[in-house]
Backbone as numpy.savetxt, mean C-alpha at the origin, in Angstrom:
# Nx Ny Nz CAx CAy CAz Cx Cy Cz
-33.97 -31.70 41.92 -34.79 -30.49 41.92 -33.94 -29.23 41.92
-32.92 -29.19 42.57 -31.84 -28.06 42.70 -31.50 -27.74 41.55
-30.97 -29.09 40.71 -29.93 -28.97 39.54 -31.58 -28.25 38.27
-32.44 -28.81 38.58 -33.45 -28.22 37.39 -33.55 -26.64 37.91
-33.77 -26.18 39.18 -34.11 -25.16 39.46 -32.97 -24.15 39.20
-31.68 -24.34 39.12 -30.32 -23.49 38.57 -30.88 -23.37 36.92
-30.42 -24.57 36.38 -31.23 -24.59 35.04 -32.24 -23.36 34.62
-33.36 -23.72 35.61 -34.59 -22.38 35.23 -33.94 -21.09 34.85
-33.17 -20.69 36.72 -32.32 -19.59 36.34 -31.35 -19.11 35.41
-30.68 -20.29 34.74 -30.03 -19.44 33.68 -30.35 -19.45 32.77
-31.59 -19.85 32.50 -32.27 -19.96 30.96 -33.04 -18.37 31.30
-33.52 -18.05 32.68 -34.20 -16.87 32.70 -33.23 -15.42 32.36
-32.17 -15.81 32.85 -31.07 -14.55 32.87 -30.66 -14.44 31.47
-30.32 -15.56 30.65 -30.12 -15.45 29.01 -31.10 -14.77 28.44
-32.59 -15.47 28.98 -33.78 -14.10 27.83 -33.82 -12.64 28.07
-33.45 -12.84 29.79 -33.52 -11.44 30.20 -32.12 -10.43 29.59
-31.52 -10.88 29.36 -30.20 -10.09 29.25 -30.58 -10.02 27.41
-31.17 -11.03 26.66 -31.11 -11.18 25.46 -32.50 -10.00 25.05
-33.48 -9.76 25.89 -34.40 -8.75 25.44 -34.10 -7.22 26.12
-33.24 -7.49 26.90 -32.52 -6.15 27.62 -31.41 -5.68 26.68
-30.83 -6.17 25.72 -29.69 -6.22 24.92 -29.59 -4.49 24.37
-30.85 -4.02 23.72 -30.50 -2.70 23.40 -30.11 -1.66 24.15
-29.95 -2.14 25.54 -30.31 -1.02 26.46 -28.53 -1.34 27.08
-28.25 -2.50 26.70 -26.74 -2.67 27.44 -25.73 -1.80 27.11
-24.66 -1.21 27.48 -23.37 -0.22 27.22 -22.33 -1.47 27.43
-21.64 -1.47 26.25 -20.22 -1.97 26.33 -19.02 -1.40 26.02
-18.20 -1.70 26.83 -17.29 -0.82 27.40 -16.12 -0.81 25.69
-15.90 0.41 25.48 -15.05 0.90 24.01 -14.40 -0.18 23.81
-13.18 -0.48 24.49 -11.99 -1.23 24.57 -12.87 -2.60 23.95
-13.77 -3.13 24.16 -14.88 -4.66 23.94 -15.31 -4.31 22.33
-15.49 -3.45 22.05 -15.98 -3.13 20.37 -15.00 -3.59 19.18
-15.42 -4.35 18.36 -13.96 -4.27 17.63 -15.21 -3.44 16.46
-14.81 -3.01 15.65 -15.46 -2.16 14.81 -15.24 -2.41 13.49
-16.13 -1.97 12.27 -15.98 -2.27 11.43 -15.62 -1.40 10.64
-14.49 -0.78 9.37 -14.32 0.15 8.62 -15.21 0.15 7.75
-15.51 1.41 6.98 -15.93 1.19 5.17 -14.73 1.88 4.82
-14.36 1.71 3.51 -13.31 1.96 2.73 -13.81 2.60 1.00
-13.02 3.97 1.41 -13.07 4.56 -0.23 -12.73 3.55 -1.23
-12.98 3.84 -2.35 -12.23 3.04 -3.61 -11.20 3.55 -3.80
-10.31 2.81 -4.17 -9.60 2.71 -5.19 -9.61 3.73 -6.61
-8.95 4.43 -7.33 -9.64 5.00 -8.47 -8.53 4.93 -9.56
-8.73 5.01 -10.54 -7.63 4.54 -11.99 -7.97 5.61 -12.76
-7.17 5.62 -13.65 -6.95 6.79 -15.38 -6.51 5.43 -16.11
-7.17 5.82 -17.33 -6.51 4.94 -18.49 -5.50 6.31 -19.11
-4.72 6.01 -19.62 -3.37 7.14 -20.00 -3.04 6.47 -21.66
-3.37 5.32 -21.92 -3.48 4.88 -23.14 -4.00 3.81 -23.94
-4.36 3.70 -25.34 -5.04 2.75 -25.62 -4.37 2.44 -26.96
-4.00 1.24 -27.22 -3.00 1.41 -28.52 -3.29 -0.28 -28.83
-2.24 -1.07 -29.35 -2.35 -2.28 -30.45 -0.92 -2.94 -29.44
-1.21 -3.84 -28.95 0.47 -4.40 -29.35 1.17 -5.27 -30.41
2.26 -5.97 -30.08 2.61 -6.58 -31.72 1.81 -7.18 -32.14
1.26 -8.00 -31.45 0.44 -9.30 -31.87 -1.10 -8.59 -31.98
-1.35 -7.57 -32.19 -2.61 -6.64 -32.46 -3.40 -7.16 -32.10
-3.17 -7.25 -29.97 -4.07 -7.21 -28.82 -4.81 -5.76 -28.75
-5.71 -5.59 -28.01 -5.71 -4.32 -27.65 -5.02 -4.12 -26.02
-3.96 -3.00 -26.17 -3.24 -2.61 -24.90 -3.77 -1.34 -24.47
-4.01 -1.35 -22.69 -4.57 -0.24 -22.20 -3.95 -0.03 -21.25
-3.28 1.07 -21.12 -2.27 1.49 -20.02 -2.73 2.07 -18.81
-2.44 1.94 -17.84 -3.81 2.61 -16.52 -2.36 3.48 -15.82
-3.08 4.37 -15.19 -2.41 4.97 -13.46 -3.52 4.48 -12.63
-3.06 4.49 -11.33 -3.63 3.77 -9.94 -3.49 5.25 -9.28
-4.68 5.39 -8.57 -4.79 6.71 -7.83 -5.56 5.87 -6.12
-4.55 6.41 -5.41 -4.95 5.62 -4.01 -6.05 7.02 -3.42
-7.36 6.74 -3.46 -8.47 7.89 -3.25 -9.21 7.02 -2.07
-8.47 6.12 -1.20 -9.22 5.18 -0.24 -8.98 6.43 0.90
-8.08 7.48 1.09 -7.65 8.43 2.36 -6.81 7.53 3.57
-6.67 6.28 2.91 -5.84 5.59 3.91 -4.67 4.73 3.02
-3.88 4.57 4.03 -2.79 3.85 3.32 -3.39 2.31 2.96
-2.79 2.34 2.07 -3.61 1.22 0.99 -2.22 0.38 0.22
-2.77 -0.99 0.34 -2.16 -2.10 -1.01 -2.83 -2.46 -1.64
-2.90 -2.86 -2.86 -4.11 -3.39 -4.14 -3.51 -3.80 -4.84
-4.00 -5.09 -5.74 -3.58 -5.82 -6.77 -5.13 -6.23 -7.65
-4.85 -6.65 -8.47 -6.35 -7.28 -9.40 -6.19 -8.66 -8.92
-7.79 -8.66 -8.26 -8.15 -10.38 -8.31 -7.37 -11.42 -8.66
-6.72 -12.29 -8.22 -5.85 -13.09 -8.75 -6.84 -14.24 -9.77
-6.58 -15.02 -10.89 -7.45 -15.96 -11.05 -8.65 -14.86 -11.95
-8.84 -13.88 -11.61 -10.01 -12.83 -12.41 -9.99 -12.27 -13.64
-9.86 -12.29 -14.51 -10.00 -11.44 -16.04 -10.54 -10.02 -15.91
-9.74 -8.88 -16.14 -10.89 -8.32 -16.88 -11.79 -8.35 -17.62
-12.60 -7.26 -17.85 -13.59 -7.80 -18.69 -13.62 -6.44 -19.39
-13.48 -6.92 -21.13 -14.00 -5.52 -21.87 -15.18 -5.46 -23.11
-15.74 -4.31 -22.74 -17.07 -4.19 -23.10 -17.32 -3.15 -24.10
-17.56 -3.55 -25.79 -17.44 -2.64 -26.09 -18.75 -2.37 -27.48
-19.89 -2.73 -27.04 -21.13 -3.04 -27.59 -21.26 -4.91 -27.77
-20.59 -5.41 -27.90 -20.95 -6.68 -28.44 -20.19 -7.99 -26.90
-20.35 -8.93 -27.32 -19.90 -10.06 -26.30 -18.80 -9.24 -25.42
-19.36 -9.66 -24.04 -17.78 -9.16 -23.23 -16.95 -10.04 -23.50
-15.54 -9.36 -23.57 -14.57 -9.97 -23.50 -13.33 -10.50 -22.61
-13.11 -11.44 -22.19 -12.57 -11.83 -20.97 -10.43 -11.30 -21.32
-10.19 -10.10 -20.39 -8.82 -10.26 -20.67 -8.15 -10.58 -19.84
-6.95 -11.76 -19.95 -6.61 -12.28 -19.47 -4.71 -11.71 -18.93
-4.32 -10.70 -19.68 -3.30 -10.26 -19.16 -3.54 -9.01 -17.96
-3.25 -9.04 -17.08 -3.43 -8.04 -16.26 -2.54 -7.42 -15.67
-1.52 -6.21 -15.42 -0.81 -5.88 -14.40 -1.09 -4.94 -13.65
-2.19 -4.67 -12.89 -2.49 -4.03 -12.20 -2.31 -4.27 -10.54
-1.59 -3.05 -9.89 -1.32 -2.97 -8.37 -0.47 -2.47 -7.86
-0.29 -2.54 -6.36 1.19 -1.42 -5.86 2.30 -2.05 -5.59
2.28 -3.54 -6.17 3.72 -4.42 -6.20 4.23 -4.70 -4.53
3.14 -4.79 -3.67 2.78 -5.36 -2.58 2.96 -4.19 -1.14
3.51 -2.98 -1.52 3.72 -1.88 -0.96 2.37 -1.09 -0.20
2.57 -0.98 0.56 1.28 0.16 0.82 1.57 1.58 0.25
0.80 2.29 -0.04 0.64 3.41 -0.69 0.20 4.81 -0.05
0.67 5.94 0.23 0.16 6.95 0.94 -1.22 7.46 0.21
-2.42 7.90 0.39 -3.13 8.33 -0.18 -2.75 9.87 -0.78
-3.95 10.05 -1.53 -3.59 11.14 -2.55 -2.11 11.36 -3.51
-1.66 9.61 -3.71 -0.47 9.65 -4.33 -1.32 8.97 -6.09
-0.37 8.76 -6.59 -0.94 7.62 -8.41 0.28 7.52 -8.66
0.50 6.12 -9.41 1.41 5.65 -10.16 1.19 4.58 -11.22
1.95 4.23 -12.02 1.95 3.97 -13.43 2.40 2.49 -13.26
3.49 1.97 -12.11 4.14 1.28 -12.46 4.48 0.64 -11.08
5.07 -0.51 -10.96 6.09 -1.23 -9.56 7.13 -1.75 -10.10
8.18 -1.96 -9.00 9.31 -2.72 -9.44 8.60 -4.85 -8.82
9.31 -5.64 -10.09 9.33 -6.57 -9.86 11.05 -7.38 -9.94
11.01 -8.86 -10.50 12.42 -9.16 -10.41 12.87 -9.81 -9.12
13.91 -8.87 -8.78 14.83 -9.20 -7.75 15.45 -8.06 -7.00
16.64 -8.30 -6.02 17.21 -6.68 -5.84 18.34 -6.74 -6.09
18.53 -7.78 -6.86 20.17 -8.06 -8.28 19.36 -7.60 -9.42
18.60 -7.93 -9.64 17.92 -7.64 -11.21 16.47 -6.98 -11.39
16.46 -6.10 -10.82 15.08 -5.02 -10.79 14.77 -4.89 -12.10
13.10 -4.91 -11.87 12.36 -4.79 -13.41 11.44 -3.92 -13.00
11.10 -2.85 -14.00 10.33 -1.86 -13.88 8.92 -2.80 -14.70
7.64 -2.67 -13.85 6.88 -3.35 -14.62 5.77 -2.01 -14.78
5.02 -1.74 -15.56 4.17 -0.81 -16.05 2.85 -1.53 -16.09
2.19 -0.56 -15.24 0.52 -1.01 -15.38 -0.30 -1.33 -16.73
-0.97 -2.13 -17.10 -1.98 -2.29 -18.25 -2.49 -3.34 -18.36
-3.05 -3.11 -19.21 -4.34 -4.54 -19.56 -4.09 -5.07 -20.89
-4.06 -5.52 -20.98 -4.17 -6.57 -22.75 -5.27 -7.73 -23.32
-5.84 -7.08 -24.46 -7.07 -7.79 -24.48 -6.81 -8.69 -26.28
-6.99 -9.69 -26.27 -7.23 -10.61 -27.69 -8.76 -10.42 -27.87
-8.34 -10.18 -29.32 -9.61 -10.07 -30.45 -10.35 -9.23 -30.06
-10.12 -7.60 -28.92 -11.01 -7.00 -29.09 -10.58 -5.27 -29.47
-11.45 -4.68 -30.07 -11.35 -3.21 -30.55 -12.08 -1.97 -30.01
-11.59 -1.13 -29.47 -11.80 -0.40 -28.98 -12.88 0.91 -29.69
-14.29 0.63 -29.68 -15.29 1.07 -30.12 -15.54 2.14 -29.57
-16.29 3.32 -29.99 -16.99 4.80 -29.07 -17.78 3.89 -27.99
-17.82 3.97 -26.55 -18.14 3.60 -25.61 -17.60 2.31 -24.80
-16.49 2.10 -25.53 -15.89 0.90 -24.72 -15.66 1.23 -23.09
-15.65 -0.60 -22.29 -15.53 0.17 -21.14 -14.44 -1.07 -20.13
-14.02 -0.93 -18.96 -12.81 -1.78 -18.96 -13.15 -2.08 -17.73
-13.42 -3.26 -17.04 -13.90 -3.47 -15.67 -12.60 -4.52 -14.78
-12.32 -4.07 -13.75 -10.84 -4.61 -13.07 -11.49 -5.10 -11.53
-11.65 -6.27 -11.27 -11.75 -6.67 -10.04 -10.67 -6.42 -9.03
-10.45 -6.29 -7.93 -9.51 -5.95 -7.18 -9.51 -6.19 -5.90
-8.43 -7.03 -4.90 -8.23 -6.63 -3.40 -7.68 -5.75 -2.83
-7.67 -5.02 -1.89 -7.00 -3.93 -0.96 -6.83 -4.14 0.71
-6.18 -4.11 0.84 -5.79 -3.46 2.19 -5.26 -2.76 2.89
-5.98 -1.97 3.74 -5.22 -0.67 4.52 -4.77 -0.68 5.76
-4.35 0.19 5.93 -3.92 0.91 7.36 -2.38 0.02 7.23
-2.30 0.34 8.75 -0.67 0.03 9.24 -0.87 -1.95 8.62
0.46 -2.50 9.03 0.60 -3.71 8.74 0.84 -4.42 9.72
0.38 -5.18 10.31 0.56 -6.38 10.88 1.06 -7.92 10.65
2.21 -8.18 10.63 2.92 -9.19 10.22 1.92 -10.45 10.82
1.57 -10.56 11.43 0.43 -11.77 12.12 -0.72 -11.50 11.58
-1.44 -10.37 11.01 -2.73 -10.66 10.85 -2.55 -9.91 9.36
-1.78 -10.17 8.27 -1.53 -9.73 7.39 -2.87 -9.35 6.27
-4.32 -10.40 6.85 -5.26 -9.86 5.82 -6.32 -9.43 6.71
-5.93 -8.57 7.52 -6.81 -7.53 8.15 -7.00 -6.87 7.51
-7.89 -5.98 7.73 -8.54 -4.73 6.89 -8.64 -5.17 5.58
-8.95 -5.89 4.71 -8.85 -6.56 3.47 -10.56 -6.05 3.59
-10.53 -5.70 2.15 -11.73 -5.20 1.39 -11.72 -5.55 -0.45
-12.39 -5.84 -1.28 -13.04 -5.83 -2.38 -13.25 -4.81 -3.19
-12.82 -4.41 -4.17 -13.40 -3.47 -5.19 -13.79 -3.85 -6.72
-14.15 -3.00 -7.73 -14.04 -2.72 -8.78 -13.83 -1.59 -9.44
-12.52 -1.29 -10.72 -12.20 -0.27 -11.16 -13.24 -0.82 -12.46
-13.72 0.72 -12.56 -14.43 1.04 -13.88 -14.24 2.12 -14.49
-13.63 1.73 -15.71 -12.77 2.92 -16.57 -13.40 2.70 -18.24
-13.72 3.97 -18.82 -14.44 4.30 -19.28 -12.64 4.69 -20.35
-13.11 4.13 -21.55 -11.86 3.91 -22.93 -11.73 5.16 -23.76
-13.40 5.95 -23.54 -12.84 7.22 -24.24 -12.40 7.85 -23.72
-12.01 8.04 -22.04 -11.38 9.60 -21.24 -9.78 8.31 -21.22
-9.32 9.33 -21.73 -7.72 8.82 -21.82 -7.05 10.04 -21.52
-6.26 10.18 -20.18 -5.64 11.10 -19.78 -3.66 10.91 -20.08
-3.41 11.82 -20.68 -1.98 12.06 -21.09 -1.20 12.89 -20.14
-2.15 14.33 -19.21 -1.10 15.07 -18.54 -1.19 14.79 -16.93
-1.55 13.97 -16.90 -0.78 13.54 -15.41 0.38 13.87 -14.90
0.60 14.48 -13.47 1.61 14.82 -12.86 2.27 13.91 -11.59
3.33 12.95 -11.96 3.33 12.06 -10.27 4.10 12.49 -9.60
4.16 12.09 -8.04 2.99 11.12 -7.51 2.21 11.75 -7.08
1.96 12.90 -7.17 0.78 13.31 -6.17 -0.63 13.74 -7.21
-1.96 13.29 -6.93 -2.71 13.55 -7.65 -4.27 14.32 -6.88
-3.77 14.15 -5.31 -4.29 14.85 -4.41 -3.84 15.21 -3.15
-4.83 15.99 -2.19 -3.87 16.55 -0.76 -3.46 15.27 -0.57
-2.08 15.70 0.05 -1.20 14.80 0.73 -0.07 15.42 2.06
-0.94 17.18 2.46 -0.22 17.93 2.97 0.11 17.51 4.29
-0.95 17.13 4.80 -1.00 16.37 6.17 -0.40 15.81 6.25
0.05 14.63 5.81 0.55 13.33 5.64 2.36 13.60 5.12
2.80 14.43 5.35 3.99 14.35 4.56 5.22 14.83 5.55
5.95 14.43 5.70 7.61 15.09 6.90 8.34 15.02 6.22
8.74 16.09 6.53 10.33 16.61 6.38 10.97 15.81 6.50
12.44 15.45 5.48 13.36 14.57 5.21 14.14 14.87 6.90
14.30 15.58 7.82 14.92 15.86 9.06 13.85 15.00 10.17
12.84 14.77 9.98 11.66 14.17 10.66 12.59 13.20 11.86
11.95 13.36 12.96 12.11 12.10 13.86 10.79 11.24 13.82
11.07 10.06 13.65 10.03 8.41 12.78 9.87 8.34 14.48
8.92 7.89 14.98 8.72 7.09 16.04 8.69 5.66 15.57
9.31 5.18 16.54 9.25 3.68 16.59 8.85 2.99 17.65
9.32 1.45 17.44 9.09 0.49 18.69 9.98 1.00 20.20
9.37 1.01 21.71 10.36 1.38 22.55 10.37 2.62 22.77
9.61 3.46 22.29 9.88 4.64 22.25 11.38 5.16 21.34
11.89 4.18 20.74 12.70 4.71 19.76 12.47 5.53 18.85
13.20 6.09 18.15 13.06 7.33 16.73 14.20 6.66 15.80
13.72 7.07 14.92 14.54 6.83 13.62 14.88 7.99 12.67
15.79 8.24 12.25 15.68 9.33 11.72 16.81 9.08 10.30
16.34 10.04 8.95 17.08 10.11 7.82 18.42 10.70 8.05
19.40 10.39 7.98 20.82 11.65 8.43 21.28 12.12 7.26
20.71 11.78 6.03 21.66 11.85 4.48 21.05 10.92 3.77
20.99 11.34 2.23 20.53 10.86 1.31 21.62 11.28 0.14
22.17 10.01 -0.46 23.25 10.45 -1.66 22.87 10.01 -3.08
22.89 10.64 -3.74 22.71 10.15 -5.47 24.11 9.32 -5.71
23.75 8.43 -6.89 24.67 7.77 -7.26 24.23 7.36 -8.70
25.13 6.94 -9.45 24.89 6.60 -10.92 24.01 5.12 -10.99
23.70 5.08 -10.40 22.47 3.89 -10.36 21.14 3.87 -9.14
21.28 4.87 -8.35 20.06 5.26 -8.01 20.80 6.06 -6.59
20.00 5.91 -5.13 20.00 6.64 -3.88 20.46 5.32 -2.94
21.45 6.22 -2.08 21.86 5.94 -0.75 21.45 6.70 0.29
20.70 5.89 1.35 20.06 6.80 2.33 20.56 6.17 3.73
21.26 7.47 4.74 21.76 7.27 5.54 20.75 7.14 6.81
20.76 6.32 7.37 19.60 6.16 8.84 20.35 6.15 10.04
19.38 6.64 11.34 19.74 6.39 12.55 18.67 5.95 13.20
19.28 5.56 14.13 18.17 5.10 14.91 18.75 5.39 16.55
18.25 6.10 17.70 18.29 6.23 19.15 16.98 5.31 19.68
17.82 4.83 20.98 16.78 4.00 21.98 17.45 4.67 23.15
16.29 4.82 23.84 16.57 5.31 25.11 16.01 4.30 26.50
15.99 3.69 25.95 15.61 2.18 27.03 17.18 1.72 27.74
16.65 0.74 28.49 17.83 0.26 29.37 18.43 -1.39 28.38
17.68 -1.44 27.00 17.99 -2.92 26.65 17.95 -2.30 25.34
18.87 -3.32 24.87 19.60 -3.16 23.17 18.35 -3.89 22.33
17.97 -3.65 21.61 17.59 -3.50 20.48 17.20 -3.37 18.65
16.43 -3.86 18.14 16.82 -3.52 16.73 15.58 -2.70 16.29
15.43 -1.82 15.52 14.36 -1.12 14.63 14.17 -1.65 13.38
13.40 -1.96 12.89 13.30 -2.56 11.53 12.44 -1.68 10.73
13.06 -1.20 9.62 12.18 -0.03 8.43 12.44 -1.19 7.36
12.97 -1.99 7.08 13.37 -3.08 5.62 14.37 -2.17 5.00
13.88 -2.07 3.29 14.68 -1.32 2.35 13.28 -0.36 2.04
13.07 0.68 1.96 11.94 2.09 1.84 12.09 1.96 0.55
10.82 1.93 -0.17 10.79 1.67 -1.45 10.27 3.88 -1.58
10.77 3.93 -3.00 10.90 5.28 -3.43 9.83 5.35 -4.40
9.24 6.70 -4.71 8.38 7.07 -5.74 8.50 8.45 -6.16
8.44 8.80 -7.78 9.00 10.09 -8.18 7.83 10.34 -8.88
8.68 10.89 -10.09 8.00 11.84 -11.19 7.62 11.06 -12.58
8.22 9.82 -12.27 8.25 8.94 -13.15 6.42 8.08 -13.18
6.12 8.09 -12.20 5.06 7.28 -11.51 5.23 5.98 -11.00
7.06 5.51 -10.62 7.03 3.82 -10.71 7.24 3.90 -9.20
7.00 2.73 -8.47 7.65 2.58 -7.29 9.18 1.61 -7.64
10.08 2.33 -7.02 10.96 1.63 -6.90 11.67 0.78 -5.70
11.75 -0.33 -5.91 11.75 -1.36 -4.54 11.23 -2.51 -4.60
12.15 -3.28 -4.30 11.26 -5.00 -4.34 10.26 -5.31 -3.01
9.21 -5.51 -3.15 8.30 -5.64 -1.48 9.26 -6.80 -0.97
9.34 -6.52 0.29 9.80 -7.70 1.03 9.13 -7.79 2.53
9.23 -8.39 3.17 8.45 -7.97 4.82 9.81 -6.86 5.07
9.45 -6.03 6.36 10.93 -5.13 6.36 11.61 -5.61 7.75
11.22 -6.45 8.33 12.35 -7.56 9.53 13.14 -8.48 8.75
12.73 -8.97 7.42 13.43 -9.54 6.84 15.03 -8.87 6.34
15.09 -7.53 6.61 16.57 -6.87 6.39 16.86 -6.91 7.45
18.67 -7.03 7.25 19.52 -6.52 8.74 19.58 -5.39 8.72
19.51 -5.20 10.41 19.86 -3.90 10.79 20.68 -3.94 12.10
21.03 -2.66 12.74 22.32 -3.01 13.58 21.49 -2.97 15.20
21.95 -3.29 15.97 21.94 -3.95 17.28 21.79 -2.32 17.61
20.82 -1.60 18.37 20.89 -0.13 19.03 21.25 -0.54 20.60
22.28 -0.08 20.90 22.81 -0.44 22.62 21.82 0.58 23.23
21.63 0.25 24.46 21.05 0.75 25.45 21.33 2.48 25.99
20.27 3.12 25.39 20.55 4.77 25.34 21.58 5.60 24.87
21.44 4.50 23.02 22.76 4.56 22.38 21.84 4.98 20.74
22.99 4.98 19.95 22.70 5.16 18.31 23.35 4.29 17.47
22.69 3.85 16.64 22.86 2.72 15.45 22.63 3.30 14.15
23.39 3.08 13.11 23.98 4.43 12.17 23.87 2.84 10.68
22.84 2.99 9.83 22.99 2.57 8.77 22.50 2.34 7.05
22.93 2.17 6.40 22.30 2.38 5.01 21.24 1.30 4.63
20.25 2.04 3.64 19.95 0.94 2.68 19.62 1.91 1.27
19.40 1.16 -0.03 19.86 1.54 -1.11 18.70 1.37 -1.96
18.17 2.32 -3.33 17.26 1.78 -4.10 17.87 2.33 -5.73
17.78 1.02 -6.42 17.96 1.58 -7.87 16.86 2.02 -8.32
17.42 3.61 -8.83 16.25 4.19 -9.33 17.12 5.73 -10.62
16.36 5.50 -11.70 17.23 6.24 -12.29 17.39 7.71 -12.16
18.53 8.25 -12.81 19.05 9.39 -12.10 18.44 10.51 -12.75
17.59 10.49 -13.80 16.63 11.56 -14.17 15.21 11.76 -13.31
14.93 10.98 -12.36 13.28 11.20 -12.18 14.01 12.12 -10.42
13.15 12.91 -10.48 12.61 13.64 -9.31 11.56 13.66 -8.52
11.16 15.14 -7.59 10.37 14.74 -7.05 9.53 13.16 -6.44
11.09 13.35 -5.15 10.54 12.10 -5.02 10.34 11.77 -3.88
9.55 10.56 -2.99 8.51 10.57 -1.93 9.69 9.06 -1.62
10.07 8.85 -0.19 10.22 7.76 0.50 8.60 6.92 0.69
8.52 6.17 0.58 7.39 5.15 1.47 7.71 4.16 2.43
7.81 5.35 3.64 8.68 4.33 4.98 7.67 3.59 5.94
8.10 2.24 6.13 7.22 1.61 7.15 8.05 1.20 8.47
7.69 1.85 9.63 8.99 1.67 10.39 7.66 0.54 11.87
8.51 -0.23 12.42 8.33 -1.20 13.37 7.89 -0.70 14.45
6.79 -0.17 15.22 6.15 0.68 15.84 5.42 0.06 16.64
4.40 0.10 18.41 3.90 -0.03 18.95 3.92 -1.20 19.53
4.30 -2.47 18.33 4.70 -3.66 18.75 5.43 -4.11 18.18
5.89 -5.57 18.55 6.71 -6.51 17.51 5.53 -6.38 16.13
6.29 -6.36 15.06 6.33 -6.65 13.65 4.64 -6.33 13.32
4.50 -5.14 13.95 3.27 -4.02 13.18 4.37 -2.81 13.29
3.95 -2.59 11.32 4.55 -1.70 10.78 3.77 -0.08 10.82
3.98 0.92 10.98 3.10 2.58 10.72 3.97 2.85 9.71
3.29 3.70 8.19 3.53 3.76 7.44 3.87 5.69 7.54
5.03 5.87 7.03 5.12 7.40 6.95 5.75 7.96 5.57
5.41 9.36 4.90 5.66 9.56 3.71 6.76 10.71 4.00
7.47 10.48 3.36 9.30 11.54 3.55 9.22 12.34 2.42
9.55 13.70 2.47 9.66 14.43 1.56 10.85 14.53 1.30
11.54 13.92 0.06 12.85 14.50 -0.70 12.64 14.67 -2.20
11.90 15.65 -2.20 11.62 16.31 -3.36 12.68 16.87 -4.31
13.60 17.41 -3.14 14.40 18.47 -3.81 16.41 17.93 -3.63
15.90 16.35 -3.76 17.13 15.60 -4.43 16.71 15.47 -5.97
């Protein structure tokens, strides 16, 4: 009789708490919350033939999400182009930020692929067999994204879904990169102190040109009682060109030097990038708040 009469009670306290439910307050810290996320937004910049008289369509990627963002096209997905008659499934695709996160209000044309012995500049576009580009053609790009900072453990957090829809007759030629909107907020001075993990800082000390791209000098201070490492990887670069330059890698996967205890650790890393493009933007992700969650920050060295 006891054991039924407990029973009663917690079957009564479940309805009661379950029809009392709108009226309950839970405490912030208990919420996990859900984002919505801007799109994604593209330019087609060209529409031409290649040898084999595909139709080729050249895109820029404009990060208009207001958050730091990665995107690639659907893996496994076709475009699809539409241009009065049967859609057409295209099957070449290079669309994305070559695994980088992206500052908003930036666009680019292009990523580096390869290696970091043998860097390849790869250029955004689409390539379509057997189809022609009619008055109203239209170009549809499935896509994943994800934003905000990075988390090495929960790497497909914040992961969201899109579609680019680009329209074949607005073909834009005068594009200016990388910036294609505000980005004023968001931008420090090449002198900037980076917060890091530990209450550490990181900071740029020098940036050198060289006949095959930039050498950038780093520091890093900890003011803790225990030695340490900061991890930024290799900072992939973006100019005037529209490409990112940099192979994605995780950025713990680079060495870096041992910071002694309320000491400084002094060292390089390097990006080939050619010696005509300017205006150009670091995309630094430095090791912050915890082990191996990255905060993403945008460096101004424009005026190398």
């Amino acid at each position: 009789m006891k054991r039924n009469l407990k029973n009663y009670f917690v079957i009564l306290i479940v309805l009661l708490v379950s029809l009392a439910c709108k009226y309950v307050v839970v405490p912030d810290d208990l919420i996990v919350s859900s984002t919505s996320f801007d799109d994604w937004g593209a330019v087609v910049t060209g529409v031409t033939q290649n040898e084999n008289g595909d139709l080729h369509i050249d895109i820029t990627l404009q990060n208009a999400t207001g958050q730091w963002s990665t995107m690639h096209a659907k893996e496994g997905s076709p475009a699809i182009f539409n241009s009065g008659g049967d859609p057409i499934n295209c099957d070449v695709v290079f669309v994305g930020t070559g695994g980088h996160r992206l500052a908003p209000g930036l666009q680019i044309r292009g990523y580096t692929t390869g290696s970091k012995l043998e860097p390849v500049v790869q250029p955004m576009y689409v390539e379509c067999a057997d189809a022609e580009a009619e008055p109203g053609a239209t170009l549809t790009i499935d896509y994943v994204a994800y934003y905000g900072e990075l988390d090495y453990y929960h790497q497909d957090a914040n992961q969201a879904a899109g579609t680019l829809e680009l329209s074949l007759d607005e073909i834009v030629t005068d594009l200016t990169y990388p910036v294609f909107g505000d980005i004023e907020d968001l931008v420090k001075p090449a002198d900037a102190d980076i917060p890091a993990i530990s209450n550490n800082s990181v900071n740029l000390v020098d940036v050198q040109r060289t006949e095959t791209g930039l050498i950038f000098h780093w520091k890093n201070f900890n003011p803790t009682e225990f030695a340490l490492r900061t991890h930024i990887g290799t900072p992939p670069v973006v100019g005037d060109d529209g490409i990112i330059y940099g192979i994605y890698q995780i950025m713990d996967m680079v060495s870096v030097p041992l910071t002694p205890p309320n000491g400084e650790a002094q060292w390089t890393t390097e990006q080939v990038i050619p010696a005509d493009v300017g205006n150009l933007y670091i995309l630094l992700s430095v090791e912050d708040k915890q082990m191996r969650l990255y905060v993403h920050h945008l460096i101004d060295i424009s005026d190398m």
